[in-house]
N, C-alpha and C positions, 0 to 999 in steps of 0.2 A: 577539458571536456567540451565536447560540441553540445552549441544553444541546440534545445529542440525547435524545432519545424513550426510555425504559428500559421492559421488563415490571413493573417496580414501579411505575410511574407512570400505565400502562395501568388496573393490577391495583387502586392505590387510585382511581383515575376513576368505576370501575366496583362497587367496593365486593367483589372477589372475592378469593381467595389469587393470589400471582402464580404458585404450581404450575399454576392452571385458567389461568392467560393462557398459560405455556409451552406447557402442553398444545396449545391451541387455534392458538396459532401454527405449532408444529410437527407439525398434523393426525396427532395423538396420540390414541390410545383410549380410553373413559375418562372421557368429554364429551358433553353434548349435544348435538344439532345446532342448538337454536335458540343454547345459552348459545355456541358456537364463533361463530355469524355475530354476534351482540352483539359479542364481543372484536374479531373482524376488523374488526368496521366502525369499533369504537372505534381500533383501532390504525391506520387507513387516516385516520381523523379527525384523527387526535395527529401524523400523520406518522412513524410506526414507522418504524425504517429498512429494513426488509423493504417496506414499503408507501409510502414515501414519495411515490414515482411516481406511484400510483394516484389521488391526491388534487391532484396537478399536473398531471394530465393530462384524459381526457375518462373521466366515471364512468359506471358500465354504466348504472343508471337512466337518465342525458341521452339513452342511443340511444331508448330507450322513450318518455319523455316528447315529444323533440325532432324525432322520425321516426315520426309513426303509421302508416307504409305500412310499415314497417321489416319481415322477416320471410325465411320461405323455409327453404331445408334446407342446412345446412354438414354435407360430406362429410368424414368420415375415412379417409383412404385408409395401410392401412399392411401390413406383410408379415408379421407374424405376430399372433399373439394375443395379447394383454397381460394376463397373467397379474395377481394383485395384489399381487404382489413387484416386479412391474416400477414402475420409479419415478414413471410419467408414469401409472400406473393412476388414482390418487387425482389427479392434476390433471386428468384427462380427465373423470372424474368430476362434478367443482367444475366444471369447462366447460361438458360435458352441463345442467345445474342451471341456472347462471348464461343461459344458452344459450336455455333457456325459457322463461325467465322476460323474454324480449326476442323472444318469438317466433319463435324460430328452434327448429328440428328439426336432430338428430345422427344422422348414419345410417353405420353403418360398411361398409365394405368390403373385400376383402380381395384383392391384389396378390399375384399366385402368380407363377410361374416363368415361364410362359407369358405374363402379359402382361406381364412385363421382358423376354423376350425377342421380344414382338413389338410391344413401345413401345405398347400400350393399356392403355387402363381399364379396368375388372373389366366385367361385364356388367350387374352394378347398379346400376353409375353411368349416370347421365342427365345430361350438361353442360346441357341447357337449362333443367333446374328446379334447378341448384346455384348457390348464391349465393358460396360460398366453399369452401377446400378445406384440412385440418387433415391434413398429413402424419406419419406417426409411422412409426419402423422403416422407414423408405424410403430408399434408399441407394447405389442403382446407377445410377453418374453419369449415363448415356443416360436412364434413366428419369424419372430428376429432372429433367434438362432438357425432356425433354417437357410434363412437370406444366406447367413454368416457362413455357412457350412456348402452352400451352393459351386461356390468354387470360383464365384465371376466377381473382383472387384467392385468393392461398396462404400458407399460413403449413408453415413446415416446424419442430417441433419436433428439432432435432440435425440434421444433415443428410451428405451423403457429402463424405469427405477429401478434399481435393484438394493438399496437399503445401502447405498454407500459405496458399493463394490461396482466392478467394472460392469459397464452399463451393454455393451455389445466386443464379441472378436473382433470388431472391424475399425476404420476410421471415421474419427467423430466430428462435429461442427459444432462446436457451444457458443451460445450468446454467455458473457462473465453474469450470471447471477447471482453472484457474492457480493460484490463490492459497494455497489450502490443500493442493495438491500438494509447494509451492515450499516452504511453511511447514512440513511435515514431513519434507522433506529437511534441511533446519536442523536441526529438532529433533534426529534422528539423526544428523547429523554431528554435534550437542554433547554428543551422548554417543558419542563416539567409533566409532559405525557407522559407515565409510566404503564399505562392500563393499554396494551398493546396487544391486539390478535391478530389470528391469519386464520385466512378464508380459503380454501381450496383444495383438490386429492392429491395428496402429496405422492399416492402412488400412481399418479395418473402416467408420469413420463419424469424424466433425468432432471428437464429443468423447473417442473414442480417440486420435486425434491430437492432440489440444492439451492431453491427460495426459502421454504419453509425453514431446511437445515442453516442458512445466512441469519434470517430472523430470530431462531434459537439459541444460534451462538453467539450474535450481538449483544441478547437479551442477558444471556451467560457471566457474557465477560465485564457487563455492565452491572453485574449481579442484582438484577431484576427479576424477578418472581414470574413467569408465566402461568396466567389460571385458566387453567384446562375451558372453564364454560366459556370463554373469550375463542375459542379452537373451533374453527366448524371443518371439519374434513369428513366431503361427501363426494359422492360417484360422478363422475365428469358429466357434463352434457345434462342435467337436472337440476334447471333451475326451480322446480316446483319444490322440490325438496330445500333447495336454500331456501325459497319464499317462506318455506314452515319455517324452515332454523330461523331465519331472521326475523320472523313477526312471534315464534315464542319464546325470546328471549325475554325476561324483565330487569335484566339488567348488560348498558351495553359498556364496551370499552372506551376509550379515547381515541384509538387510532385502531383500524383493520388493515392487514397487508392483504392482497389479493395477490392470488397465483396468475392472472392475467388480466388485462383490461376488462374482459368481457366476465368477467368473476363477482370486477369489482362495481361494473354497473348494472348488472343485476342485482346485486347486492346492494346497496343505492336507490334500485327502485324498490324494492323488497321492501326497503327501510320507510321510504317515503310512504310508501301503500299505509303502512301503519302510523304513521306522524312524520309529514314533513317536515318538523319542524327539527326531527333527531339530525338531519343532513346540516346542520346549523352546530350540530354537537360532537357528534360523532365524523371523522376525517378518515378519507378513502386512499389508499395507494395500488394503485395496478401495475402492469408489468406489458412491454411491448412498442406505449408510443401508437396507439391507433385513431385513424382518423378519427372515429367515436369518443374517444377520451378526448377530443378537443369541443365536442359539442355539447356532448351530455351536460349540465348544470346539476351541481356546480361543473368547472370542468376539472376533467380527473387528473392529479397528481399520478408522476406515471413513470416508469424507465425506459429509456429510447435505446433503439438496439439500429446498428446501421448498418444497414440490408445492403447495402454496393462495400463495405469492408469484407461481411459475408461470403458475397459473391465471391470473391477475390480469392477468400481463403478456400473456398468448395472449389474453387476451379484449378485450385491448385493443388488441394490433397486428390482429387481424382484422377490430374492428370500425372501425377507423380507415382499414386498408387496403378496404373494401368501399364506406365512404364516399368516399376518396379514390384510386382504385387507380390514378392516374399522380403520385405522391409516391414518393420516391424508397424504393430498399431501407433497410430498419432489423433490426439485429440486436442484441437484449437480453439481456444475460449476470445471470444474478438472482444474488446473493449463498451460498455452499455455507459448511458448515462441518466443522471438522473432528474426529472424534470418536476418540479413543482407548482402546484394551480393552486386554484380556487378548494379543492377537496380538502387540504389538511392544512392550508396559510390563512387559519382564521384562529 
């Protein structure tokens, strides 16, 4: 059996420290842009395990070499803004790039109320000069099946809940939500945390759902009791409503999972508002890796999800679905990891 692939073995390849190869994997700051694409491509070479795919599969160069007519504009189509907290900022980014450098053009648009509610495309979208269509933050089941049904190759990054079932027609992008959800409920049951909630709308989107569903079935197999008043599931985007759930609560758990970072520090200060003194008691887990969860205090225990492995896999079910677009659906879960602070190592 072949050793797997280590950042040490990158690191001596390339003759660097393996700090710069961690860096560069983990689209860390700090790095140059050229010395980053050197590591990537070495680690995609060696078969990283982050990267292994890429180098088993079909490499972005072949579409360029192999397809000189290749080219056109891939639409973004998503519902809010992406901030660069948001986690898929920095892979959309690496896409953009990659994107270019193959002839293709990114153009974004923006999906308001009005045309989820009237099952249309923005007004800047053109289906006949769109070669493909990169969904982000899009989530309302009607609307998504329209996408789906449009007839122009899609790739949906996360996509809307459906209680288990297939989440859209189309191809999917997952961050692993399971693993390190499941791996932290462990950890806290062996230190005797048993009084475990979650915070978040589990119908909000796929991978709110299959956090909450990880958390349930750790808790399951652990056969641990989950108590329903430990449960806050409320409507996305309202934090005035957690602030309520959290300040009348009188009694709290040992540990909350949060559906995201931004879940879990609002929830955090909710907490604080009413006795800072519970942030001392009560231990926080988010979901994402954002630069705020490094600041916030305490700082937030969290799950890193790695936006350039992302990249890699979006750029490759798109351009594989553009080549082939009657091959069947494919949904790629990339590897997350899990990161522990100051929020729940007390």
């Amino acid at each position: 059996m072949n050793r797997r692939v280590t950042i040490q073995d990158i690191a001596d390849a390339l003759g660097v420290s393996r700090n710069t190869v961690s860096k560069a994997i983990n689209n860390s700051e700090g790095i140059a842009d050229s010395t980053r694409e050197k590591i990537l491509q070495k680690a995609v070479e060696m078969g990283y395990k982050q990267f292994s795919y890429v180098s088993s599969l079909v490499s972005l160069s072949s579409f360029k070499n192999d397809t000189p007519e290749i080219g056109g504009e891939v639409a973004m189509l998503t519902s809010k803004i992406l901030g660069k907290s948001h986690f898929a900022s920095m892979m959309i980014d690496k896409i953009h790039e990659e994107l270019a450098q193959i002839g293709y053009t990114l153009s974004f648009h923006h999906v308001s109320e009005k045309n989820v509610q009237s099952l249309t495309f923005p007004k800047t979208f053109h289906p006949d000069r769109i070669a493909a269509v990169i969904c982000s933050e899009v989530f309302d089941l009607a609307y998504c099946d329209m996408i789906c049904n449009s007839g122009i190759p899609v790739l949906f990054l996360d996509g809307p809940a459906r209680n288990g079932r297939r989440s859209v027609n189309a191809d999917m992008l997952m961050m692993d939500n399971r693993t390190e959800i499941m791996s932290f409920v462990d950890h806290m049951l062996e230190r005797n945390l048993t009084k475990i909630g979650f915070i978040g709308d589990r119908s909000h989107c796929q991978s709110f759902w299959e956090r909450h569903a990880a958390f349930r079935a750790a808790m399951k197999i652990a056969e641990v009791h989950v108590e329903d008043k430990f449960i806050i599931d409320y409507p996305d985007n309202t934090p005035e409503l957690l602030r309520e759930r959290i300040t009348q609560m009188d009694e709290y758990p040992d540990v909350f999972i949060c559906a995201n970072d931004f879940v879990a520090i609002d929830a955090m200060r909710a907490l604080a508002e009413k006795d800072r003194s519970l942030l001392k008691k009560v231990r926080f887990l988010g979901f994402d890796d954002s630069h705020e969860s490094r600041i916030v205090y305490p700082a937030l225990s969290t799950v890193h999800i790695h936006s350039q492995a992302m990249a890699f896999s979006a750029l490759h079910l798109l351009m594989t679905r553009i080549k082939e677009p009657d091959m069947e659906y494919r949904t790629i879960y990339v590897e997350t990891n899990l990161v522990l602070r100051e929020s729940t190592e007390f």
